[in-house]
C-alpha positions as CSV (number, residue, x, y, z in Angstrom):
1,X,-5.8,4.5,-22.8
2,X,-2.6,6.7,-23.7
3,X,-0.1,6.5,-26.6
4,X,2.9,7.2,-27.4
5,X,3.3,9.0,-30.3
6,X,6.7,10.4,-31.9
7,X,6.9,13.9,-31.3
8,X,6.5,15.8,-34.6
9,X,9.2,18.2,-35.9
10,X,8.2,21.7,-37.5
11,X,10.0,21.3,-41.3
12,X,9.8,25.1,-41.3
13,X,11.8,25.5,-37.7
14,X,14.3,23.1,-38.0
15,X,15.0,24.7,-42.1
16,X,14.8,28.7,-40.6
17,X,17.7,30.5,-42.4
18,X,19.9,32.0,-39.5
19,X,19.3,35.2,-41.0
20,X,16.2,36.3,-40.2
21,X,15.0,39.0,-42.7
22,X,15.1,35.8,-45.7
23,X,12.6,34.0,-46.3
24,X,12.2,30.5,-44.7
25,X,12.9,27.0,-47.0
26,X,10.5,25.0,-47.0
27,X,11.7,21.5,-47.5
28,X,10.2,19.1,-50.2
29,X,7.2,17.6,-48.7
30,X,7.3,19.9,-45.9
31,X,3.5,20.6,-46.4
32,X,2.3,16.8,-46.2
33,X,4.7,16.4,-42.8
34,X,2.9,19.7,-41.6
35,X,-0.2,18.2,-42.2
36,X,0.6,14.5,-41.5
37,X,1.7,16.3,-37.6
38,X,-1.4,18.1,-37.4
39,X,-4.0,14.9,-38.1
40,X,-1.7,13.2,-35.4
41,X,-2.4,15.3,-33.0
42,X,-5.9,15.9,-33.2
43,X,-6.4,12.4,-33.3
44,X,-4.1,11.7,-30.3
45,X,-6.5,15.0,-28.7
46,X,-9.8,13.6,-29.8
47,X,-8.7,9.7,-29.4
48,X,-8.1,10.8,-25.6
49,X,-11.5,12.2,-25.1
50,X,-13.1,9.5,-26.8
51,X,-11.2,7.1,-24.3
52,X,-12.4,9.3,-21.0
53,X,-16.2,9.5,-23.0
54,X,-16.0,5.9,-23.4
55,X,-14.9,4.8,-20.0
56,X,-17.7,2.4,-19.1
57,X,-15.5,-0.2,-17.2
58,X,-12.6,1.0,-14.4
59,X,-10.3,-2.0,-12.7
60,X,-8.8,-1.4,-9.3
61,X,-6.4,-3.8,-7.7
62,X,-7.2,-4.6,-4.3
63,X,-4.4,-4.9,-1.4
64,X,-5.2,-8.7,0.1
65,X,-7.2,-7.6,4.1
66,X,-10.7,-9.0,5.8
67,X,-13.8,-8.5,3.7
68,X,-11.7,-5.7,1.2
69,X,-13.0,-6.6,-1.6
70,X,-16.1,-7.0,-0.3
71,X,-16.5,-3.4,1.0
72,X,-15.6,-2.0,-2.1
73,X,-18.0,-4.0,-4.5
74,X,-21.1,-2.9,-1.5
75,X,-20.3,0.4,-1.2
76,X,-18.2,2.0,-3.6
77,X,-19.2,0.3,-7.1
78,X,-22.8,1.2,-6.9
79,X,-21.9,4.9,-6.4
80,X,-19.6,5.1,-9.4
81,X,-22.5,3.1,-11.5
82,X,-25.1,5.6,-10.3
83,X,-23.2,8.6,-11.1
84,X,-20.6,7.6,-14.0
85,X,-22.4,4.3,-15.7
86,X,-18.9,3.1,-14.6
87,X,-18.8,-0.9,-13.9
88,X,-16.4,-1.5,-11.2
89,X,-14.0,-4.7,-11.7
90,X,-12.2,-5.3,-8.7
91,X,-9.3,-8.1,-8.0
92,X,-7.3,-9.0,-4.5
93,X,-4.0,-9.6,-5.1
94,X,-0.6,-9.7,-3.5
95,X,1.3,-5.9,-4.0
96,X,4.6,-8.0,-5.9
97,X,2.0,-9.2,-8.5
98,X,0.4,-5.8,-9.1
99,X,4.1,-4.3,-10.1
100,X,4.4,-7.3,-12.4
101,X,1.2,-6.6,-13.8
102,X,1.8,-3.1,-14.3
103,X,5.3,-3.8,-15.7
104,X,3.8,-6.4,-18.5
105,X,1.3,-3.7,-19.1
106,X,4.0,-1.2,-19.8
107,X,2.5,2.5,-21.3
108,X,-0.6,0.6,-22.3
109,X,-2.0,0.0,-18.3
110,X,-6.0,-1.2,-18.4
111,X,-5.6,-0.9,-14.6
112,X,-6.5,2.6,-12.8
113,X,-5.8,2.4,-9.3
114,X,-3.6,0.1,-7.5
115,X,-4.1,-0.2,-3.2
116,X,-0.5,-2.0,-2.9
117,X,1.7,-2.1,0.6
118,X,3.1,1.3,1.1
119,X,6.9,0.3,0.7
120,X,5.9,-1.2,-2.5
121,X,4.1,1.5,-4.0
122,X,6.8,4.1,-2.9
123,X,9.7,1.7,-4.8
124,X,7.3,1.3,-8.3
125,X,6.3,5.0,-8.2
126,X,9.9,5.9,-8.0
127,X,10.0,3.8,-11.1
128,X,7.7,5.9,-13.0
129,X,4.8,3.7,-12.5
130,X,2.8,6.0,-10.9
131,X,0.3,9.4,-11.9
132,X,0.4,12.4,-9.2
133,X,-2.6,12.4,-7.3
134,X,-3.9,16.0,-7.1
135,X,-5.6,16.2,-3.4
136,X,-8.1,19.1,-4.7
137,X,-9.6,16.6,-6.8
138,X,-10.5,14.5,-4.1
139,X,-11.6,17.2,-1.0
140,X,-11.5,14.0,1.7
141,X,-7.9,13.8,1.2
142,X,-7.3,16.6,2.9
143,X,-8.6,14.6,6.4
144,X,-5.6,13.1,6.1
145,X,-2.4,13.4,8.1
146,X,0.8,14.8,6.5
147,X,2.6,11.0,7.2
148,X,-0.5,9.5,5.0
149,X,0.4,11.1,1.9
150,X,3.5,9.9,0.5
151,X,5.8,12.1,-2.2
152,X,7.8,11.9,-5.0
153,X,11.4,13.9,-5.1
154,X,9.6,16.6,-7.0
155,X,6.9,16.5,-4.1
156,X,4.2,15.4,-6.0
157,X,1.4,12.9,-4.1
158,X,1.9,9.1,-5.6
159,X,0.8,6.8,-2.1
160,X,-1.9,7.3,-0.1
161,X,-2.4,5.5,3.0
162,X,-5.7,3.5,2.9
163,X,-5.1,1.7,6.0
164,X,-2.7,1.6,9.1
165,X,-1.1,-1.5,9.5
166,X,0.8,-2.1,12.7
167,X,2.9,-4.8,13.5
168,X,2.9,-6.4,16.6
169,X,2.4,-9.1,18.6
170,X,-0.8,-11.0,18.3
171,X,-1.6,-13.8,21.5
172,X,-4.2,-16.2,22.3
173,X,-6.0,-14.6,25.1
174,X,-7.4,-18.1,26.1
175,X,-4.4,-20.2,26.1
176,X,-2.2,-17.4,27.7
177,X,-4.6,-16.7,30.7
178,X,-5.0,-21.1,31.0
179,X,-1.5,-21.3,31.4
180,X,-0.9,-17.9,33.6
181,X,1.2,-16.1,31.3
182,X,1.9,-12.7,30.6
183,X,0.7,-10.8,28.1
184,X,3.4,-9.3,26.5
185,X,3.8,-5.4,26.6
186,X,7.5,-5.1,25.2
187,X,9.5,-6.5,22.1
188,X,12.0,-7.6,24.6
189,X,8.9,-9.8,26.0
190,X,9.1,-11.8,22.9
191,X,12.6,-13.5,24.6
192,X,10.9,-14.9,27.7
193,X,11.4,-18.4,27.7
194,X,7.7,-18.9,28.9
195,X,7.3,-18.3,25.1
196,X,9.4,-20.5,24.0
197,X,8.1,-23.3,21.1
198,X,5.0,-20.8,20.3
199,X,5.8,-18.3,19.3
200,X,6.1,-17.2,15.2
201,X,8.6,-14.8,13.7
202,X,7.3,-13.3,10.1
203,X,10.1,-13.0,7.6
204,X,11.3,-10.4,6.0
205,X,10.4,-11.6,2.5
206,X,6.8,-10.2,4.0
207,X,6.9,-6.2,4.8
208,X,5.3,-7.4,7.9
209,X,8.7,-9.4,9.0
210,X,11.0,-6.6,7.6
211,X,9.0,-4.1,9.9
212,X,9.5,-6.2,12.6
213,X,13.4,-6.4,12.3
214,X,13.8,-2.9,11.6
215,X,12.4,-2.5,14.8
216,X,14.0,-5.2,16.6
217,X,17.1,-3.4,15.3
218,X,16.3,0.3,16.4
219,X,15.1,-0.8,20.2
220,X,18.7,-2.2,19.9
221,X,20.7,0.5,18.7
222,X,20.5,0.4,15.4
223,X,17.7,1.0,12.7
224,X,17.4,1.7,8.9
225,X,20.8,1.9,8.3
226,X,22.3,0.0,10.8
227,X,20.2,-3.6,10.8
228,X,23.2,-5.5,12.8
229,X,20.9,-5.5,16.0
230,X,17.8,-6.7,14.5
231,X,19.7,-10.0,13.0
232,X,21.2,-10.1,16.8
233,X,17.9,-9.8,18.7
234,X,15.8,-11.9,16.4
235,X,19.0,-14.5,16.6
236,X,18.1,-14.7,20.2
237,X,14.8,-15.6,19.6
238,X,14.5,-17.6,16.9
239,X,15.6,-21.1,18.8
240,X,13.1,-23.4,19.3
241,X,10.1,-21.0,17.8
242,X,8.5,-21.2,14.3
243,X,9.1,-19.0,11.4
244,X,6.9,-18.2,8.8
245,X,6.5,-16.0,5.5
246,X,2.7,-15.3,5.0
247,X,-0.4,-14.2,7.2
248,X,-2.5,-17.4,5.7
249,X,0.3,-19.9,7.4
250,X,0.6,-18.2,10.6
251,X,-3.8,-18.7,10.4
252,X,-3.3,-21.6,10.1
253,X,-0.9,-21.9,13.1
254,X,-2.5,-20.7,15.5
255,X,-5.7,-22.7,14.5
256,X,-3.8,-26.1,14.6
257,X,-2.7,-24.8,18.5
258,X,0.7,-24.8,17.5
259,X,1.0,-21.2,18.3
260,X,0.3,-18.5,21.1
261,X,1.9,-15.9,20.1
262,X,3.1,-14.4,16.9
263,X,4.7,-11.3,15.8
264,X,2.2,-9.9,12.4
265,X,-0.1,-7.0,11.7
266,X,-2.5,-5.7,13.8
267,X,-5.6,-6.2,11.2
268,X,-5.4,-9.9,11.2
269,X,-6.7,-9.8,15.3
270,X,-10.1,-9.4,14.0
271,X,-10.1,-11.6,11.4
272,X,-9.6,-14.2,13.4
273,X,-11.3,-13.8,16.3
274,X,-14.3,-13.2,13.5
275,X,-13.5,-17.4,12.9
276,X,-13.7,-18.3,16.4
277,X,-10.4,-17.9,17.5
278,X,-9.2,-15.7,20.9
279,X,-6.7,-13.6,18.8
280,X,-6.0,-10.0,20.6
281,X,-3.2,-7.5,19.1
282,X,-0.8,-6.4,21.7
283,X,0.6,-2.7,21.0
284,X,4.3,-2.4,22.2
285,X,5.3,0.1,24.3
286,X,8.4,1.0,22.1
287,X,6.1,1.7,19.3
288,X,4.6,-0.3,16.5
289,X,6.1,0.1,12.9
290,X,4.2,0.2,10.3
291,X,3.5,-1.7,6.8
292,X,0.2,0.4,5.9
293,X,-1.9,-0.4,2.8
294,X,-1.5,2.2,0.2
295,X,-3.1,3.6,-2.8
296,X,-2.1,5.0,-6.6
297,X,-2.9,6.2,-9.5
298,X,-1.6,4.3,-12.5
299,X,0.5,6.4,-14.9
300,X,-1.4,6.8,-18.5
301,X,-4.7,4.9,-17.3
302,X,-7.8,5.5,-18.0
303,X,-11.1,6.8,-16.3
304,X,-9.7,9.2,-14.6
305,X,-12.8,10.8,-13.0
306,X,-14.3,7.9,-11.9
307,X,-11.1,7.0,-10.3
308,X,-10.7,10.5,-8.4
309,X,-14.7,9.4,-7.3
310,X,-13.0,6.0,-6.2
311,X,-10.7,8.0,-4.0
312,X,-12.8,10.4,-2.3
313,X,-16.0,7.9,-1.4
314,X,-12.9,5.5,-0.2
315,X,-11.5,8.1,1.8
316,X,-15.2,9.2,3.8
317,X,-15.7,8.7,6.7
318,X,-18.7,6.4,6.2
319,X,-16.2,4.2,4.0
320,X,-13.5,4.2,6.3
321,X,-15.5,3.4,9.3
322,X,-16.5,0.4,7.5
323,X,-13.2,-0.4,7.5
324,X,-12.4,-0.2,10.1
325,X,-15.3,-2.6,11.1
326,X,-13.4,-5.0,9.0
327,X,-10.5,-4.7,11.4
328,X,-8.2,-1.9,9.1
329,X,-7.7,1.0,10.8
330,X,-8.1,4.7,9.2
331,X,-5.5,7.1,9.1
332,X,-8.7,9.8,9.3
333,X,-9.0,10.9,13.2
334,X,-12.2,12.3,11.7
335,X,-13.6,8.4,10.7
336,X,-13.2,7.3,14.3
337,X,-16.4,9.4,15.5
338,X,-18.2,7.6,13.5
339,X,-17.5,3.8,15.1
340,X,-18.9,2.9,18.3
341,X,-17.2,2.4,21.1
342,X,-17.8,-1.6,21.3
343,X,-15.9,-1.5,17.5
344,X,-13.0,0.6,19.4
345,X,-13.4,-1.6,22.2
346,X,-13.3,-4.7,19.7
347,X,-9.9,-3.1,17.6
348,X,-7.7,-2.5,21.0
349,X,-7.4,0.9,20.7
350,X,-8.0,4.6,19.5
351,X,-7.4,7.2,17.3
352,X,-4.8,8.7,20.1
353,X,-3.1,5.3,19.4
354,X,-2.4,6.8,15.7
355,X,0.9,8.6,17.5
356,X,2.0,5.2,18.9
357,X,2.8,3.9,15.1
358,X,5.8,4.3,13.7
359,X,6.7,5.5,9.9
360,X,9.7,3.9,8.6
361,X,12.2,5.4,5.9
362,X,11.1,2.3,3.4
363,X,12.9,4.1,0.8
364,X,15.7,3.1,3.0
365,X,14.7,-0.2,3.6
366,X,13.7,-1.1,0.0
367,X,17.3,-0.2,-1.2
368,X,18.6,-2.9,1.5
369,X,16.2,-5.0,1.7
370,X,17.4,-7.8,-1.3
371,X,20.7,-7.8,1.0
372,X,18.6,-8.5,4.2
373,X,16.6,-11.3,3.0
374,X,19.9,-12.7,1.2
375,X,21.7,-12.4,4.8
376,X,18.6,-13.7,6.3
377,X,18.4,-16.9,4.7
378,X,22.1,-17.4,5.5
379,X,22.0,-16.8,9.0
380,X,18.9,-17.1,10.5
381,X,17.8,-20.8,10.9
C-alpha cells in the first residue's frame, strides 16, 4: 500500500550562497529537518518492502461473463497460493462500480487488478487510475495482437484485452426455422418486417448498445464522429420492437418467448444455450464492433508480483482456452489450437474470424457518449 509523503527539501540547497567558494548557511534546525527527511524515507523505502513481503491476500475485480469467476478461483488462485502463499479474493462486478470503487479508494487502492470493459478502462486510466503494465514481466503478453494492448499518450500499456466481445445479432434457431425465417446475415436485416415485435435493441447506457449504434451509424455514412446515421437507422427500427439496457433483461426475454432476435454480445450465445435455450450468434457481414473485456493494473496497489503471476497464467493458453469454453473468446490465435473443433463448432466461428471484429476509437466515443445517451432518451422511444 503506497503513500504519499511531502517531498523533503535539502535546508542546505535551498540556503547555498550564490557564491560558490563561501561556505554554505546552514539554517537553525537544519540538522533535525536533515534527519527528520532521511528517517522518512527509509521508512517510506522499508514500509514498501514490508508491504510487497507481507502481501498474503491480492483482490481482483472481475468483469461480469459465464462461469468468470469461477475459472479464475479453479485455476488461477491455487497457482498464486502454491507459489506466493497469496489468497486470492475475487468479486464480479459491473465496470461503472469498479471506477467508483477505485475513486473512493483514492491513493490508498486495496484492489490490484481490475478486468473492466475496455472503453471503461481506457477513460479511468486516462484519469490516472491506472499502473503501466510492463509486457516483459508477463512473457504471454506478447501472444497478443498489437489491437489487444491498449496505450496511454506516452505509449505506455494500461488495458489489456482479456476477452473479445462482439456485438451482434443473437436468434432463436428454433423459433426462426418454425416460422421459416431468415437468419439474418446483415445489420440492414434487422429492418425486415418479418422481425418486427421480436426483436431487442440494447441501449447505449450498455457499451454493448453504444457499439451497436456506432455501427449502425458507420454502415450508414457516418461513425465516431458523425453519429446522425446511427439515431436514423436505429429510428427505423425501433417501432413496434423492445428495448432494453442489460444482458440479464434481454435473458430474460428471450426465455419468456417474447423475443427472437436481439442485437447483444456474442458471449451470451453460449450461456444460454448452456440453460436450454436455442440462442446462436450471427456475425454480420459488415463487421462486428467490439466491447472486449479488459484488464489493469491499479495505480499504487499492492502485490505486485503476484499480480504480474495473475496476468501471465490468465493470459496461457491453457487459461484462455478455458475461456473460451465458457463462451469468451481469446484475443491469442495461439489459444485456439488448443480447443477442439466441437468447442469452435459450438462458439460460431474461428480464430480467422478475429479480422472480422472491429476496434472502435472509444476514446472518441467516451467523449460523446453522455451527449448520445442524453439525445437518446429524447428521441428514441
Amino acid at each position: 500500500m503506497s503513500k504519499t509523503i511531502e517531498p523533503c527539501t535539502d535546508p542546505i540547497s535551498a540556503e547555498r550562497s550564490p557564491d560558490r567558494r563561501s561556505a554554505p548557511k546552514f539554517p537553525r534546525g537544519a540538522g533535525s529537518i536533515v534527519a527528520a527527511c532521511s528517517a522518512a524515507a527509509l521508512l517510506l523505502a522499508s514500509g514498501m518492502a514490508i508491504a510487497q513481503e507481507a502481501c498474503t491476500q491480492m483482490q481482483v475485480y472481475l468483469a461480469i461473463a459465464p462461469n468468470h469467476r469461477e475459472d479464475v478461483m479453479a485455476y488461477i488462485a491455487p497457482r498464486l497460493k502454491q507459489k506466493f502463499n497469496v489468497d486470492l479474493v475475487t468479486e464480479a462486478i459491473g465496470s461503472v462500480m469498479m471506477v467508483d470503487r477505485l475513486t473512493a479508494q483514492a491513493a490508498n487502492p486495496r484492489v490490484t487488478i481490475v478486468q473492466w470493459d475496455v472503453p471503461v478502462g481506457i477513460a479511468a486510466c486516462d484519469k490516472g487510475q491506472c499502473a503501466s503494465i510492463d509486457p516483459e514481466k508477463a512473457p504471454n503478453l506478447k501472444k497478443l495482437p498489437t489491437w489487444a494492448q491498449s496505450r496511454d499518450s506516452a505509449g505506455n500499456v494500461t488495458v489489456l484485452t482479456a476477452g473479445v466481445v462482439g456485438v451482434g445479432i443473437l436468434y432463436n434457431e428454433e423459433e426462426l426455422k418454425k416460422r421459416n425465417l431468415q437468419i439474418p446475415k446483415s445489420w440492414a436485416d434487422l429492418k425486415r418486417p418479418e422481425y418486427a415485435g421480436r426483436l431487442g435493441i440494447t441501449a447505449p447506457q450498455s457499451s454493448m448498445g453504444t457499439a451497436a449504434l456506432v455501427m449502425l451509424a458507420r454502415i450508414n455514412g457516418g461513425g465516431e464522429q458523425n453519429i446522425d446515421p446511427g439515431f436514423e437507422a436505429t429510428k427505423a427500427i425501433t417501432p413496434k420492437n423492445t428495448i432494453f439496457t442489460w444482458s440479464s433483461e434481454m435473458s430474460n426475454l428471450f426465455q419468456l418467448g417474447d423475443l427472437w432476435l436481439a442485437v447483444n454480445s456474442n458471449n451470451i450465445a453460449p450461456a444460454l444455450r448452456a440453460q436450454g435455450l436455442p440462442i446462436r450468434f450471427s456475425l454480420p457481414q459488415e463487421g462486428s464492433p467490439t466491447a472486449n473485456t479488459g484488464m489493469s493494473l491499479v495505480k499504487g496497489a499492492p502485490c505486485e508480483a503476484a499480480a504480474y503471476e495473475y496476468i501471465n497464467l490468465y493470459f496461457g493458453d491453457e487459461f484462455q482456452a478455458k475461456r473460451m469454453a465458457s463462451g469468451t473468446l481469446s484475443p491469442s490465435k495461439d489459444a485456439w489450437g488448443k480447443i477442439t473443433p466441437e468447442l469452435r463448432a459450438e462458439l460460431g466461428m474461428g480464430p480467422e474470424d478475429l479480422d472480422k471484429f472491429i476496434d472502435l476509437d472509444w476514446r472518441a466515443i467516451n467523449a460523446a457518449r453522455p451527449g448520445w445517451i442524453e439525445r437518446w432518451t429524447r428521441e428514441i422511444k
